[in-house]
C-alpha positions in Angstrom: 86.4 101.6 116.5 85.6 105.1 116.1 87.8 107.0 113.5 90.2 109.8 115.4 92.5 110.3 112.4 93.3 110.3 108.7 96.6 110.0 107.4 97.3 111.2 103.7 99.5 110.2 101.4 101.0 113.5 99.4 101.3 113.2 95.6 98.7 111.2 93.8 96.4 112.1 96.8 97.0 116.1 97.8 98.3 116.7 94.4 97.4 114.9 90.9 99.2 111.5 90.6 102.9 111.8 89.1 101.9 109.1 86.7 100.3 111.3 84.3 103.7 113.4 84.6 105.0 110.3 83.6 102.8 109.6 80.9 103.3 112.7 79.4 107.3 112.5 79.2 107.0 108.9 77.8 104.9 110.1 74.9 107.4 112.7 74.0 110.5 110.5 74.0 109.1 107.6 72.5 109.1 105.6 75.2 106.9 102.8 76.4 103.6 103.7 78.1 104.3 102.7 81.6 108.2 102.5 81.4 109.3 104.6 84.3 106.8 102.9 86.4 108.3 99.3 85.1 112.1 100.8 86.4 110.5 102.3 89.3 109.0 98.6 90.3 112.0 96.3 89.1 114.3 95.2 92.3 111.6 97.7 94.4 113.4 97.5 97.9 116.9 98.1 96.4 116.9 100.2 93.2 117.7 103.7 92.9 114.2 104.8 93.7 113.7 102.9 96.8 117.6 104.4 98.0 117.2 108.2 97.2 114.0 107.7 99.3 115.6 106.8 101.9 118.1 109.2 101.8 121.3 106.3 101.2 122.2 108.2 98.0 122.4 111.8 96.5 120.3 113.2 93.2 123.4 112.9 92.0 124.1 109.3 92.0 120.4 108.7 91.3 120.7 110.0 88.2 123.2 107.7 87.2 121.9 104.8 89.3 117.9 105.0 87.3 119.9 105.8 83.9 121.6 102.6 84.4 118.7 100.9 85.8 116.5 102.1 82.5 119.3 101.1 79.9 119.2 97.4 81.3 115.5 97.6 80.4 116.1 98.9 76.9 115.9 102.6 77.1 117.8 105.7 78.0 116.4 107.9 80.8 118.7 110.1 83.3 116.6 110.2 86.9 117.6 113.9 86.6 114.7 113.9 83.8 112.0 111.7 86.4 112.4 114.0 89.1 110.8 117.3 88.2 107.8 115.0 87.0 106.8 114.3 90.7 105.7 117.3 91.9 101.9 117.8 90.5 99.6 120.0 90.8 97.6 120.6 94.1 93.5 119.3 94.3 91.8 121.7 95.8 89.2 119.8 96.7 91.8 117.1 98.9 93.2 120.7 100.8 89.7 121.3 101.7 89.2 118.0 102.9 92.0 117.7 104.7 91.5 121.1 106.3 87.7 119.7 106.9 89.7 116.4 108.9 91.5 118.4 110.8 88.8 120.3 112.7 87.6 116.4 113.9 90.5 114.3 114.0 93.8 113.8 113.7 95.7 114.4 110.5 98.8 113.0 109.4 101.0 112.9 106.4 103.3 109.8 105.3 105.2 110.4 102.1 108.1 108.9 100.2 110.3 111.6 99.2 113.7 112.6 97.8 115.9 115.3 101.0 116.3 117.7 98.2 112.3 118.9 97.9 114.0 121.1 95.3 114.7 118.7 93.1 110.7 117.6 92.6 109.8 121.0 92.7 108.2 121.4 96.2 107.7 125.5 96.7 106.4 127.3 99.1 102.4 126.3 98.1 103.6 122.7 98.7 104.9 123.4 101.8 101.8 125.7 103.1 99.5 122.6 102.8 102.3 120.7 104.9 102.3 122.7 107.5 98.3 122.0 108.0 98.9 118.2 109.3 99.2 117.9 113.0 102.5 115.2 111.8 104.1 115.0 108.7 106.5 111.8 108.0 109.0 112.1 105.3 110.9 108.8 103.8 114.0 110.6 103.3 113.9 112.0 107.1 113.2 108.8 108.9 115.5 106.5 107.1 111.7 104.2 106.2 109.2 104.1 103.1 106.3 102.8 102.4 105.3 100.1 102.4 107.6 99.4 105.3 104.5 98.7 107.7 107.0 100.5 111.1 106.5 103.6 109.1 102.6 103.8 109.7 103.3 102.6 113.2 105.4 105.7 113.5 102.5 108.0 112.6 100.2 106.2 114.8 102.7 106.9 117.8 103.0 110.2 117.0 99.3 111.1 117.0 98.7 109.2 119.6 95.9 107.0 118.2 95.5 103.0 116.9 95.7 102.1 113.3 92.2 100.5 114.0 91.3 104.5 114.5 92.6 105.8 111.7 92.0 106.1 107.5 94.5 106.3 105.2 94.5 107.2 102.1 97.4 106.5 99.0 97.0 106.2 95.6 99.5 102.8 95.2 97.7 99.8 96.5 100.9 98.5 97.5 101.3 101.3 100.3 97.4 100.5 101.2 97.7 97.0 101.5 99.8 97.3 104.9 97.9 100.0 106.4 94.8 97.3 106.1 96.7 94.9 107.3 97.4 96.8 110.7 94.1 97.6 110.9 93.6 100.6 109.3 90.6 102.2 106.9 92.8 102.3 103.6 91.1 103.9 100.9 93.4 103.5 97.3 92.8 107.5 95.4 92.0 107.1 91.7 90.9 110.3 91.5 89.6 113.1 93.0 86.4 112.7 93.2 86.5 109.2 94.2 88.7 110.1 96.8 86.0 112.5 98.4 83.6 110.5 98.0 85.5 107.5 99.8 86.7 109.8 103.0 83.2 111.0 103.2 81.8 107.6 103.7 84.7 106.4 106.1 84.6 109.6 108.2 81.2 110.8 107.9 82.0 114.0 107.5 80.8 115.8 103.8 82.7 117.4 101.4 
């Protein structure tokens, strides 16, 4: 089927991956390489993550919930100190290509967020690139995150297109796996480059 839209994922695709945000604050505290990521994927429909996502509980309670989450693994962190780490800087390279998508298809934005953008550190640059999609779809809005598969289907509905017509681009396999599953182009973002390279190739437009 021809391609009619792509559907980005926002941080770790738009902006760099949080990881190395988290990479960086586990260095400094002494922590585990990887530890935030191991809380973040322990009990990954019900923890603290998955809820604030979702909007069930407040940055408040998060910061409780993941400290008590991260202390049953063996180490001390508040979520008040996880959150600022999310935000990342914006690729220019993925705002030109998205702007590039847009003049052919569809474009569409599905990302698991927290209600209070604040907290992450989304200003006004952040939300100057969001208002470029033709539909953007936040988690903590809808009540759904990925991977929830009814979450791409919402997208899909509201561009008016078939996931068999559209690319989608994340930089967790775990959010890609459903989107290939219904159909769709999933490209997984390592990086920049690769991710231009990849979209190029899927959409045929160059970058």
């Amino acid at each position: 089927m021809t391609i009619r839209a792509v559907i980005f994922d926002f941080g770790g695709v738009i902006t760099s991956s949080p990881f190395e945000a988290f990479a960086r604050y586990e260095a400094q505290r002494g922590l585990p390489l990887g530890f935030i990521r191991t809380v973040n994927a322990t009990n990954p429909d019900t923890n603290a993550w998955a809820r604030l996502e979702r909007s069930e509980i407040s940055t408040a309670a998060f910061d409780a919930a993941f400290r008590a989450e991260a202390l049953a693994l063996g180490h001390d962190v508040p979520g008040g100190d996880v959150l600022p780490l999310l935000a990342g800087d914006v690729r220019p390279g993925m705002v030109a290509a998205l702007r590039a998508c847009k003049a052919a298809f569809q474009v569409g934005c599905i990302t698991n967020n927290v209600a209070s953008e604040e907290d992450i550190g989304w200003g006004p640059s952040v939300k100057h690139i969001l208002a470029e999609f033709h539909h953007v779809i936040e988690s903590a809005k809808v009540g759904l995150r990925k991977p929830d598969p009814r979450i791409y289907l919402m997208m899909c509905e509201a561009l008016g297109v078939e996931p068999a017509a559209c690319v989608y681009l994340d930089d967790l396999g775990i959010n890609c796996k459903p989107a290939a599953q219904l159909g769709m182009t999933a490209i997984k973002v390592t990086g920049e480059a690769q991710a231009l390279a990849d979209l190029a190739a899927a959409t045929g437009l160059t970058f």
